[in-house]
N, C-alpha and C positions, 0 to 999 in steps of 0.2 A: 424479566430479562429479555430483550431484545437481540434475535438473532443474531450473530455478529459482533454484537456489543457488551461489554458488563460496565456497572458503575462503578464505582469507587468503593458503594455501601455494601454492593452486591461481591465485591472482590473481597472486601471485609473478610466476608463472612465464610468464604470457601479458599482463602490463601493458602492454607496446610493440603488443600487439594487438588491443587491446579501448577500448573508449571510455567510459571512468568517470566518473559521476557524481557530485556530492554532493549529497546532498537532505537535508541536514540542516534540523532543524526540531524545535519544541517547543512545543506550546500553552504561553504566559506565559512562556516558556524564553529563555536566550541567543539572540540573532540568528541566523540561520544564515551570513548572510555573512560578520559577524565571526568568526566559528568557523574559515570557510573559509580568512580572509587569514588566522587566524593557525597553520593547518596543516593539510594535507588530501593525500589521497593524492596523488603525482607524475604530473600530466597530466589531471587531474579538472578538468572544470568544475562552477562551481556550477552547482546549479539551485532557482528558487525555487517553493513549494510553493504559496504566494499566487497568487503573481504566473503561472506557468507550468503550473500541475497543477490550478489550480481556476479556474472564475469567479468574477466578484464574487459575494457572498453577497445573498442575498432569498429570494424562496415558491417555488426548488429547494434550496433549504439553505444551510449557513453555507460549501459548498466545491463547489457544482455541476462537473459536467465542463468542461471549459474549449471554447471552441470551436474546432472542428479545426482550422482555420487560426491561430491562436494556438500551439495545442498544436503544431503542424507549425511552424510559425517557431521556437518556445523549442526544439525539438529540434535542428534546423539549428544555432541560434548554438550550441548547446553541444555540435557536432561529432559528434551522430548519425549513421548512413546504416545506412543499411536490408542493406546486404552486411554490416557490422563487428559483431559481437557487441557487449553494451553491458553493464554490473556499476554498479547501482546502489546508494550506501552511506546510514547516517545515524549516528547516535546514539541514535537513540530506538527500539531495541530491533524497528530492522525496519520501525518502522510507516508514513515516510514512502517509505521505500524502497520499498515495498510498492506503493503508490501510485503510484509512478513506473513500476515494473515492470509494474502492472496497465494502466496507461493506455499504454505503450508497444507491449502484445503486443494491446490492444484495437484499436489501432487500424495493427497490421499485420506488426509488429517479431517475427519467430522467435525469434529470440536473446537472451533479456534477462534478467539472473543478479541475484540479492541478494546481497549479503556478508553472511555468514552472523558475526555478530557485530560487523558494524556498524566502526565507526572506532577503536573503545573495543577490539576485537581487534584490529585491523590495527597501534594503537601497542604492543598489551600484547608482539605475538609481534616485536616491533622494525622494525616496518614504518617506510620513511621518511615523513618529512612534506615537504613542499614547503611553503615561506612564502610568505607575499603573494597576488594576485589569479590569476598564472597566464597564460598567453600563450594554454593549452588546444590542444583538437588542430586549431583551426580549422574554417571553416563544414562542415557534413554536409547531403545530400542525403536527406534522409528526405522522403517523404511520407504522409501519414498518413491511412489509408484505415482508418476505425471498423468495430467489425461483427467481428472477430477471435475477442475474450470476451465471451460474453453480459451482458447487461446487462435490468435490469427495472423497468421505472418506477411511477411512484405507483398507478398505476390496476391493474397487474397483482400488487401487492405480497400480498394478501390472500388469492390463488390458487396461491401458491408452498404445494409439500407440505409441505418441510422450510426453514423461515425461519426463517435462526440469527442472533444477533443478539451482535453480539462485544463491545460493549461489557460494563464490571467486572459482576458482579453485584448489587451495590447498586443500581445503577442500572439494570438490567436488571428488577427485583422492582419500581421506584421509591421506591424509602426515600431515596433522595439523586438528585440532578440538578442537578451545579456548572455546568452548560453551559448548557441549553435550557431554554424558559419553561416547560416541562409536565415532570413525572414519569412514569415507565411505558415500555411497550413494545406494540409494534404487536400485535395480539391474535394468537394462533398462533404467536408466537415462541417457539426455544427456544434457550438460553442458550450461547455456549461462545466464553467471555472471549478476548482474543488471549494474556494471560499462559500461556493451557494448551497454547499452541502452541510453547512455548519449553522448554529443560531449565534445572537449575541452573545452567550456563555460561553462560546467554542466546543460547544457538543453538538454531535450531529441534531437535526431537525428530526423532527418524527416523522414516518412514514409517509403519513398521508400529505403533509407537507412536499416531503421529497417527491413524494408522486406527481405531485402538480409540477413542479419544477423537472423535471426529465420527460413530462407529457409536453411540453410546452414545442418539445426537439423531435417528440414522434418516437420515444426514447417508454416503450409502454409493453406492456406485457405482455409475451408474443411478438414481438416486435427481432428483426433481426439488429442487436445492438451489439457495437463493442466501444472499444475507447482509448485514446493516446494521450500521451502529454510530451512530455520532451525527452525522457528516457526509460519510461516507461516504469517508474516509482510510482509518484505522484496521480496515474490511471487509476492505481488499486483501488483509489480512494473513490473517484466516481464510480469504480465497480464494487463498492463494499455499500454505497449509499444507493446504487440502484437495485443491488437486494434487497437492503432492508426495504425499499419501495417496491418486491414483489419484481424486478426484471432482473432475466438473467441479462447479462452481460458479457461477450469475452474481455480478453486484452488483447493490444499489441504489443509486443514488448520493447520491440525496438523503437515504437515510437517515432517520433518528428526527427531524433539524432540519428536513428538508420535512414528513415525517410529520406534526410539531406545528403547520405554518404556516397548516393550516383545521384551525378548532376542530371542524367537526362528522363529523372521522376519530375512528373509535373509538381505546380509549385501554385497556390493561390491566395490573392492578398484583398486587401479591403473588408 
């Protein structure tokens, strides 16, 4: 079992002891709730990405961190505790999971695994579903003390050595920007998409893979790293893949959507 990650065979077989998540989610996507009533892993609560993993959106971005005591209550209801290991899942290729997993171990949580292929593996290899809303495993005693995974904010964004920037690459150059009112990327960025964290299965690559691919940025052990995307989701994911490759990582949370929110932040294109 791979830090950070459990398989599907490995979730198997420790389900009655661990506390599973759903975090499914999609920008302009299917509901995540609907998704859940209509089958999700047996004993999973949902959890919502909105509502429980971000605050409301303004000038910290479109998905700021949520406040700790928010983030500590949505943990609770959804039968966290700080002793039980915890496997969070999605659909979307890792990336809200990611997010859940990051803000879990940031703010105190040892334990806390990705399903490595998401829901979309858990049915393929004949995983059950469970229907409807779920009874769940009842309330969890977490408390959520931040400070765990580093973290960097707007003012210190421009002093990071190695600032990777995980959104696609079109968007990264700024030739396109379907999301945010500006094009471009924060000046000193360098590029490496969350798709290059994945193989052709949709499961992460192995370490020493990923290694190569974040050495490529200067993105290496020891190394001063952290990482944005466009609202600070979607980062977790190049911060979850350059653990298992052995580098720490922070995040920004606000990302490119705080980035753009004063116009007189520099801005760089091509």
């Amino acid at each position: 079992m791979r830090s950070g990650l459990i398989s599907v065979d490995e979730l198997r077989t420790v389900l009655g002891e661990v506390t599973v998540l759903d975090v499914r989610y999609r920008m302009g996507g299917p509901g995540g709730p609907e998704e859940y009533a209509a089958g999700h892993v047996p004993g999973a609560s949902y959890v919502d990405l909105d509502r429980d993993l971000a605050a409301e959106p303004g000038e910290r971005g479109r998905h700021p961190l949520p406040d700790v005591a928010v983030f500590e209550t949505a943990m609770r209801r959804a039968g966290v505790s700080r002793a039980r290991p915890v496997v969070a899942y999605d659909d979307w290729a890792g990336h809200a999971a990611a997010r859940c997993w990051w803000l879990l171990r940031h703010h105190g949580h040892t334990d806390v695994r990705v399903l490595d292929g998401g829901w979309s593996s858990w049915r393929a290899a004949g995983g059950e579903a469970e229907i409807g809303r779920g009874a769940g495993p009842g309330p969890g005693d977490f408390t959520a003390v931040p400070g765990s995974l580093p973290a960097v904010d707007v003012a210190a964004v421009l002093d990071v050595s190695v600032l990777v920037d995980a959104r696609a690459p079109e968007r990264y150059r700024g030739d396109a920007e379907p999301v945010d009112p500006v094009a471009g990327r924060v000046p000193g960025a360098v590029n490496v998409p969350t798709s290059r964290n994945l193989d052709e299965s949709g499961r992460f690559r192995d370490p020493a893979a990923l290694a190569a691919v974040y050495a490529e940025v200067g993105a290496v052990p020891g190394a001063d790293v952290a990482v944005y995307c466009g609202s600070g989701v979607t980062a977790a994911h190049d911060v979850l893949a350059l653990e298992l490759a052995g580098v720490t990582a922070a995040l920004y949370p606000g990302s490119w959507s705080e980035w753009v929110a004063d116009p007189s932040r520099p801005v760089a294109t091509g």
